[in-house]
OpenMM code with the backbone's topology and positions (N, CA, C; nanometers):
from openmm import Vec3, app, unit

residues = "UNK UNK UNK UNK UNK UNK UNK UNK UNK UNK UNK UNK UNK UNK UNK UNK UNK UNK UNK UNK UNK UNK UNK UNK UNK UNK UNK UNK UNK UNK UNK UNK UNK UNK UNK UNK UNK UNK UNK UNK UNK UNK UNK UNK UNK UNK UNK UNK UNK UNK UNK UNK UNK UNK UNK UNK UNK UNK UNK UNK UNK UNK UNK UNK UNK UNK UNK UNK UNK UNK UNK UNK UNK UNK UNK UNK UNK UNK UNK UNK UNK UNK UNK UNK UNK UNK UNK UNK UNK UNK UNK UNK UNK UNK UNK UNK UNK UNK".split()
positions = [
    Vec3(1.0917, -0.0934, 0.3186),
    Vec3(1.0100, -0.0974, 0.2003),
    Vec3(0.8630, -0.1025, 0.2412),
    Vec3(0.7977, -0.0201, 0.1535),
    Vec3(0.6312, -0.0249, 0.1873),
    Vec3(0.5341, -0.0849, 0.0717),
    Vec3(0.4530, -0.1722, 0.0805),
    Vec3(0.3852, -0.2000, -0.0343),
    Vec3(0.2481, -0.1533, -0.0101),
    Vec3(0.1563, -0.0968, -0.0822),
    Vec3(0.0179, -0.0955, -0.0442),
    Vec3(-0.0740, -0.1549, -0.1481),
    Vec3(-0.1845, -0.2237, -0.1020),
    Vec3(-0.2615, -0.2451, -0.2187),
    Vec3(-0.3950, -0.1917, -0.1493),
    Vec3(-0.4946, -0.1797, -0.2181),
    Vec3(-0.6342, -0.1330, -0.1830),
    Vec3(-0.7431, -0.2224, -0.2437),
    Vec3(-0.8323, -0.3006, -0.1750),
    Vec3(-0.9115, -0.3944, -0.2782),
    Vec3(-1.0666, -0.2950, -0.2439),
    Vec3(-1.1453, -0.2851, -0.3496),
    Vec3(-1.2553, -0.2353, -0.3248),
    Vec3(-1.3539, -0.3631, -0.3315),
    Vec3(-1.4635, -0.3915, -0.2096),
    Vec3(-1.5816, -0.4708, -0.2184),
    Vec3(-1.7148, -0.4388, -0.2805),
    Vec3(-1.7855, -0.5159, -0.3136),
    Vec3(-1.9050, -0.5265, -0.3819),
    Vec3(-2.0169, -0.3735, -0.3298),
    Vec3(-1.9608, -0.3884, -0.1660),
    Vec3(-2.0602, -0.2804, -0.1533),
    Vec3(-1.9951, -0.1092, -0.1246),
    Vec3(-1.8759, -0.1049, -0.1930),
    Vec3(-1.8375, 0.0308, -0.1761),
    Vec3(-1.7073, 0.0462, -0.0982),
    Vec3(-1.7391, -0.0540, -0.0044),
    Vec3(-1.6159, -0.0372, 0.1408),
    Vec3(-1.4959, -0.0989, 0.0375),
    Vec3(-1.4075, 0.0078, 0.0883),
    Vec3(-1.2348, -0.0718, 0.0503),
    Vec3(-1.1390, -0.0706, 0.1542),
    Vec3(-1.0635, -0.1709, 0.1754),
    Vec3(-1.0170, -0.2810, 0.2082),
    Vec3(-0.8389, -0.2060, 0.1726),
    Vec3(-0.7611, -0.1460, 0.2451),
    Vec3(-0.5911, -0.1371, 0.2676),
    Vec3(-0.5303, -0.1944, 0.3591),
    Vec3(-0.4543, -0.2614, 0.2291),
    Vec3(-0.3223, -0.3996, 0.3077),
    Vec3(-0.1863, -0.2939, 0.2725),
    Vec3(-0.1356, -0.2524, 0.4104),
    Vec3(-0.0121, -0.1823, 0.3849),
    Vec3(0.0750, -0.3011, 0.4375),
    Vec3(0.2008, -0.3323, 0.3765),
    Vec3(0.2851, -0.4258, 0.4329),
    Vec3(0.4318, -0.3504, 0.4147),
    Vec3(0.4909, -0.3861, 0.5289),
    Vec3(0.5951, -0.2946, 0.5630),
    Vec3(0.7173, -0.4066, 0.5668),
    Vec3(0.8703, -0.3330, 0.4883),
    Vec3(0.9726, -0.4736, 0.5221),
    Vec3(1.0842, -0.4040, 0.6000),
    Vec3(1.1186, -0.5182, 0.7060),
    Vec3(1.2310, -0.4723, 0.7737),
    Vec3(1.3009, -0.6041, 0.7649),
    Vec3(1.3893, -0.5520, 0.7392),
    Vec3(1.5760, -0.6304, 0.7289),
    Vec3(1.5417, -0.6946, 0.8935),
    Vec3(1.5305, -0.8511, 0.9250),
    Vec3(1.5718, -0.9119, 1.0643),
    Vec3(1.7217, -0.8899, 1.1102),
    Vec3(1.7384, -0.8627, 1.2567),
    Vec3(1.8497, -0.8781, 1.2983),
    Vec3(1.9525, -0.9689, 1.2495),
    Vec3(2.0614, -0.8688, 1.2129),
    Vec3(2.1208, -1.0076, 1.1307),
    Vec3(2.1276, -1.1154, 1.0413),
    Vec3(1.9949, -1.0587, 0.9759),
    Vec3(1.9334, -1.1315, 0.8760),
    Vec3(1.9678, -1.0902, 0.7258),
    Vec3(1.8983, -1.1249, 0.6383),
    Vec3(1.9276, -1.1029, 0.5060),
    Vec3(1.8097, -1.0667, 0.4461),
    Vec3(1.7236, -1.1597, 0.4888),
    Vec3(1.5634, -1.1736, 0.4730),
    Vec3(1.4347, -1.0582, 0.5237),
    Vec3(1.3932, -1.0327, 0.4662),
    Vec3(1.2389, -0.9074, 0.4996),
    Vec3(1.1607, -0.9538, 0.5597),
    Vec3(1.1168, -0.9049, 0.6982),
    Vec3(1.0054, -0.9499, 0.7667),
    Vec3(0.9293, -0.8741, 0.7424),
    Vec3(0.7868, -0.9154, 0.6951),
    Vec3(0.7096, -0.8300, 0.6755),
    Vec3(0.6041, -0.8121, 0.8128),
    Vec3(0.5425, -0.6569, 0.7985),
    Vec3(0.4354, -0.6406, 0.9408),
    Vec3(0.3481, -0.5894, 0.7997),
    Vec3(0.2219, -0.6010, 0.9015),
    Vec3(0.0619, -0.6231, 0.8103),
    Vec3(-0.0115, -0.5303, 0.8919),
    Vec3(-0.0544, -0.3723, 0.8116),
    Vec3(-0.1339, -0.3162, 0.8529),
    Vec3(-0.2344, -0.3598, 0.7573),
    Vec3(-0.4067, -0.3476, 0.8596),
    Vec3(-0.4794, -0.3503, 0.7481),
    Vec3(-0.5799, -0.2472, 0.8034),
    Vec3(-0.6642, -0.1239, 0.6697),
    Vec3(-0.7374, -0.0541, 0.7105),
    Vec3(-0.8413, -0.0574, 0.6130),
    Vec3(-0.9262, 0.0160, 0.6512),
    Vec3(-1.0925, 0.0035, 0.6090),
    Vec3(-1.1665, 0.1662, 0.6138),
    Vec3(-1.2221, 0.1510, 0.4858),
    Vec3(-1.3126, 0.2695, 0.4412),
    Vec3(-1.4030, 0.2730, 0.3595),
    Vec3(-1.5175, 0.3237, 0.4237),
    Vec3(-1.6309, 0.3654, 0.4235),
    Vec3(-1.7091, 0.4415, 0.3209),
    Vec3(-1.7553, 0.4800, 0.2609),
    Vec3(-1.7724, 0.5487, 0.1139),
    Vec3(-1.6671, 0.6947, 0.1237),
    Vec3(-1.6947, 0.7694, 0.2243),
    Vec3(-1.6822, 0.9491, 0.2145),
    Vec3(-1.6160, 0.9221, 0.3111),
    Vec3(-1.5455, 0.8426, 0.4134),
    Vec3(-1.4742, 0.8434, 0.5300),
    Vec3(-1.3147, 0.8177, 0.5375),
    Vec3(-1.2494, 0.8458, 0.5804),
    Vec3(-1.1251, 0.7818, 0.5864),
    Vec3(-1.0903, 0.6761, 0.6130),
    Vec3(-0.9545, 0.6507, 0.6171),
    Vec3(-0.9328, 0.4773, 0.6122),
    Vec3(-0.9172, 0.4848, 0.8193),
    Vec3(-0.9571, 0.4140, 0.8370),
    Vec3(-0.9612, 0.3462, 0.9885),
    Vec3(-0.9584, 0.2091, 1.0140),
    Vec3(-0.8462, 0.1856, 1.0846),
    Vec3(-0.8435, 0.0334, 1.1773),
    Vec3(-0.9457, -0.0412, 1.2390),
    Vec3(-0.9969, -0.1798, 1.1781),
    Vec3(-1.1297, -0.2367, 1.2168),
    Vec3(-1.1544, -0.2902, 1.3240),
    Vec3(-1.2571, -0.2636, 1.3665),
    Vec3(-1.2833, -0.2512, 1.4920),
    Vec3(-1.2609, -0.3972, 1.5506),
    Vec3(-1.2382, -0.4375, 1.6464),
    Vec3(-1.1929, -0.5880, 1.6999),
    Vec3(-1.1005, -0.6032, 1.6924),
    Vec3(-0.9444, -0.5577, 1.6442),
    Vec3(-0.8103, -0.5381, 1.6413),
    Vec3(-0.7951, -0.4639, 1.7316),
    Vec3(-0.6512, -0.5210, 1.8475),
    Vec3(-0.5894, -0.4519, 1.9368),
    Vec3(-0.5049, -0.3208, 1.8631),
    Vec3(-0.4300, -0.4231, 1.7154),
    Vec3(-0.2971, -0.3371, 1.7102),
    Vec3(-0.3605, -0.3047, 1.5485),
    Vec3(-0.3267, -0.2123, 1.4883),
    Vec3(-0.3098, -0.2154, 1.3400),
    Vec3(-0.2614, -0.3231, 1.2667),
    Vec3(-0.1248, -0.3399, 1.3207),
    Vec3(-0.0514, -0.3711, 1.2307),
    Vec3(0.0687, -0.5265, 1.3346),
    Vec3(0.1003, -0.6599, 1.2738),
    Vec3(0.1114, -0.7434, 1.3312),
    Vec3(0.2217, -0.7655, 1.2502),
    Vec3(0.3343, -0.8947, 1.3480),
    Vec3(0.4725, -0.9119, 1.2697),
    Vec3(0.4240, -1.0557, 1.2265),
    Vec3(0.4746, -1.1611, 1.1476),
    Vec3(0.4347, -1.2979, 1.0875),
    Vec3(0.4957, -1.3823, 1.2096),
    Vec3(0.6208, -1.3189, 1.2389),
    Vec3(0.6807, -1.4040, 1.3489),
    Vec3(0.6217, -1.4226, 1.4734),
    Vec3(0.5092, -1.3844, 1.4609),
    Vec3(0.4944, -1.3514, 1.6084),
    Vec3(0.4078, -1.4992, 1.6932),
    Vec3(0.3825, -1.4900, 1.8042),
    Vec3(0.2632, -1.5889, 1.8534),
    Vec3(0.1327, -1.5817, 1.7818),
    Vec3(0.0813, -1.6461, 1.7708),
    Vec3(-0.0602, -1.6679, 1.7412),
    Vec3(-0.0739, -1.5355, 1.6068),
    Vec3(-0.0142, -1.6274, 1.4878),
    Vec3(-0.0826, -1.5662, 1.3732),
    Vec3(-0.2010, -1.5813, 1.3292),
    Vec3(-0.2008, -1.7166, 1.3232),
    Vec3(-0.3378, -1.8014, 1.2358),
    Vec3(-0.4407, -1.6729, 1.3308),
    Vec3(-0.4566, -1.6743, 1.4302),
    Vec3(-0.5301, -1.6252, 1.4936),
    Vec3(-0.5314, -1.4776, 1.4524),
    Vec3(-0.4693, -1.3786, 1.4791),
    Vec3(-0.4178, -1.2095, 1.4457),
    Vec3(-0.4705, -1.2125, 1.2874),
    Vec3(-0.4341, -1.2980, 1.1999),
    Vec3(-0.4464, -1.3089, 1.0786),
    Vec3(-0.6150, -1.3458, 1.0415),
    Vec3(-0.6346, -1.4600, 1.1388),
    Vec3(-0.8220, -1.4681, 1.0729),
    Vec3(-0.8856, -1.3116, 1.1739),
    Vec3(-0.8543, -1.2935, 1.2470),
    Vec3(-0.9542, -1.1769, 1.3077),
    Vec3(-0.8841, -1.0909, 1.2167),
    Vec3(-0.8167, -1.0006, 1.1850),
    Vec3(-0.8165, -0.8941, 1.0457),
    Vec3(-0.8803, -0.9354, 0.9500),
    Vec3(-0.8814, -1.0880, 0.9119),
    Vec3(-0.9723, -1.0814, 0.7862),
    Vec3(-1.1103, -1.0644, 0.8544),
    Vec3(-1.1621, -1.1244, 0.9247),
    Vec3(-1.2999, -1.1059, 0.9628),
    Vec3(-1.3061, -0.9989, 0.9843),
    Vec3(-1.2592, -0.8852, 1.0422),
    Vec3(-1.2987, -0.7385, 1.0643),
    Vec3(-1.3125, -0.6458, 0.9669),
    Vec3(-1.2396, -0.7122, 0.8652),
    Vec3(-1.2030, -0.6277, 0.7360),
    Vec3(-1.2589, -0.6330, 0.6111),
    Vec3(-1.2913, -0.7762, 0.5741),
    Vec3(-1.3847, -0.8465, 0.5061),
    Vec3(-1.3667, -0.8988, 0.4083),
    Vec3(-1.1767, -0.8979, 0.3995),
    Vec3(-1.0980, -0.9179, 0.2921),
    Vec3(-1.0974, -1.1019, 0.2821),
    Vec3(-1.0744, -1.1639, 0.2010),
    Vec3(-1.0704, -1.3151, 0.1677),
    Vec3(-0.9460, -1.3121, 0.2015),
    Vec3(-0.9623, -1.4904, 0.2257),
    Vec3(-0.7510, -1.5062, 0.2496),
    Vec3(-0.7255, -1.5273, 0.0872),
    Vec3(-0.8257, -1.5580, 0.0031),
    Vec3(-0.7177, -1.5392, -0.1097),
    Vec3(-0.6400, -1.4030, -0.1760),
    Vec3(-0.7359, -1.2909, -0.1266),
    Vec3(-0.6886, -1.1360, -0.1466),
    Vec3(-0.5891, -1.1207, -0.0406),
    Vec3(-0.5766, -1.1841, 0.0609),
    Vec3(-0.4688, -1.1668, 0.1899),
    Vec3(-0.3228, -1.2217, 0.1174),
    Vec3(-0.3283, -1.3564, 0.0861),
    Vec3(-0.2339, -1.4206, 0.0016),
    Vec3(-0.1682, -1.3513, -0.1070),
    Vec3(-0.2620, -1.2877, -0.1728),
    Vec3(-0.2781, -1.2563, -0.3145),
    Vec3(-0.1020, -1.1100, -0.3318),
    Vec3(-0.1839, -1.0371, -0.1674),
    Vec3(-0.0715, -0.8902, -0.1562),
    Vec3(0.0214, -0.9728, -0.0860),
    Vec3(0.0278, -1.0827, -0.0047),
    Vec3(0.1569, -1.1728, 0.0342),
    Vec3(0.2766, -1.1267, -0.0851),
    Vec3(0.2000, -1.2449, -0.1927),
    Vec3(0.2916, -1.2975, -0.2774),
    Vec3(0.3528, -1.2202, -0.3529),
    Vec3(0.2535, -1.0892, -0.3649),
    Vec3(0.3070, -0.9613, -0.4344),
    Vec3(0.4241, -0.9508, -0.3511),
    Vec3(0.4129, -0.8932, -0.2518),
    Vec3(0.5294, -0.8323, -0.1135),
    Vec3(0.6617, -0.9596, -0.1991),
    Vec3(0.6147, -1.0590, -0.1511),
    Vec3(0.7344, -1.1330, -0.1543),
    Vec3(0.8128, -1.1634, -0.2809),
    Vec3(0.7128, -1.1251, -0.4079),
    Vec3(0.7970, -1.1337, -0.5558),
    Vec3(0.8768, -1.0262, -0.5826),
    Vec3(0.8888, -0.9164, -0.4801),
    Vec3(0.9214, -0.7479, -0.5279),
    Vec3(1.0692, -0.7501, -0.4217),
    Vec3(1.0012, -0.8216, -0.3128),
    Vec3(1.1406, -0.8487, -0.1980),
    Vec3(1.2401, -0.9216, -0.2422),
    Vec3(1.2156, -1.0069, -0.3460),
    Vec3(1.3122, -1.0887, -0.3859),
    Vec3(1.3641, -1.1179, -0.5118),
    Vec3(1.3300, -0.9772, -0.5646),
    Vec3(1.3711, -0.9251, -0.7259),
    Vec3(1.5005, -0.8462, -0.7362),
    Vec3(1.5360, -0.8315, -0.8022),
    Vec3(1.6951, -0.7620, -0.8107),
    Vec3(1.6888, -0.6371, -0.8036),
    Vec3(1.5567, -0.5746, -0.8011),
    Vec3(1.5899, -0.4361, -0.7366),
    Vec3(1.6152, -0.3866, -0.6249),
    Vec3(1.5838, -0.5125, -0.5048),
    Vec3(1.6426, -0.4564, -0.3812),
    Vec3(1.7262, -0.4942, -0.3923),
    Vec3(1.8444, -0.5681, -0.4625),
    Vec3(1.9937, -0.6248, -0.4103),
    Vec3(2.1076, -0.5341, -0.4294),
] * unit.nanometer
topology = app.Topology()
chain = topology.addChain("A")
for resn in residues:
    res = topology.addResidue(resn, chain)
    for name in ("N", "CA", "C"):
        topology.addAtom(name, app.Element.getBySymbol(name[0]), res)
């Protein structure tokens, strides 16, 4: 499953949270991975600069960390970070995927 949202900022630049779900091994449950990209008025969307990877798993080592450097690169708030969370997770756990 793919969710995307797009937030546009004050000064033009917008802000894409793609979140992607994969079924865990053996699991039941959706792990979600977190791309986030960035664009420019007339430019395409591109990965912000100071990120190794695009896109990061929740499970992984050092979120808090992976998670504040995308927001700082990106310029998105953690409440807009939260905000496409909770989306992801009200849609993952609605009766249309069951």
């Amino acid at each position: 499953m793919v969710y995307e949202k797009i937030f546009t900022m004050t000064t033009g630049k917008q802000v894409k949270i793609v979140v992607r779900g994969y079924y865990s091994a053996g699991e039941t449950t959706i792990e979600p991975f977190v791309e986030i990209w960035v664009k420019h008025r007339k430019e395409l969307f591109f990965s912000p600069i100071g990120l190794e990877l695009p896109r990061y798993g929740f499970e992984s080592v050092g979120l808090n960390n992976m998670k504040d450097r995308a927001m700082h690169a990106s310029g998105i708030t953690d409440q807009q970070f939260e905000q496409v969370m909770t989306e992801f997770k009200h849609i993952t756990t609605s009766s249309v995927l069951l």
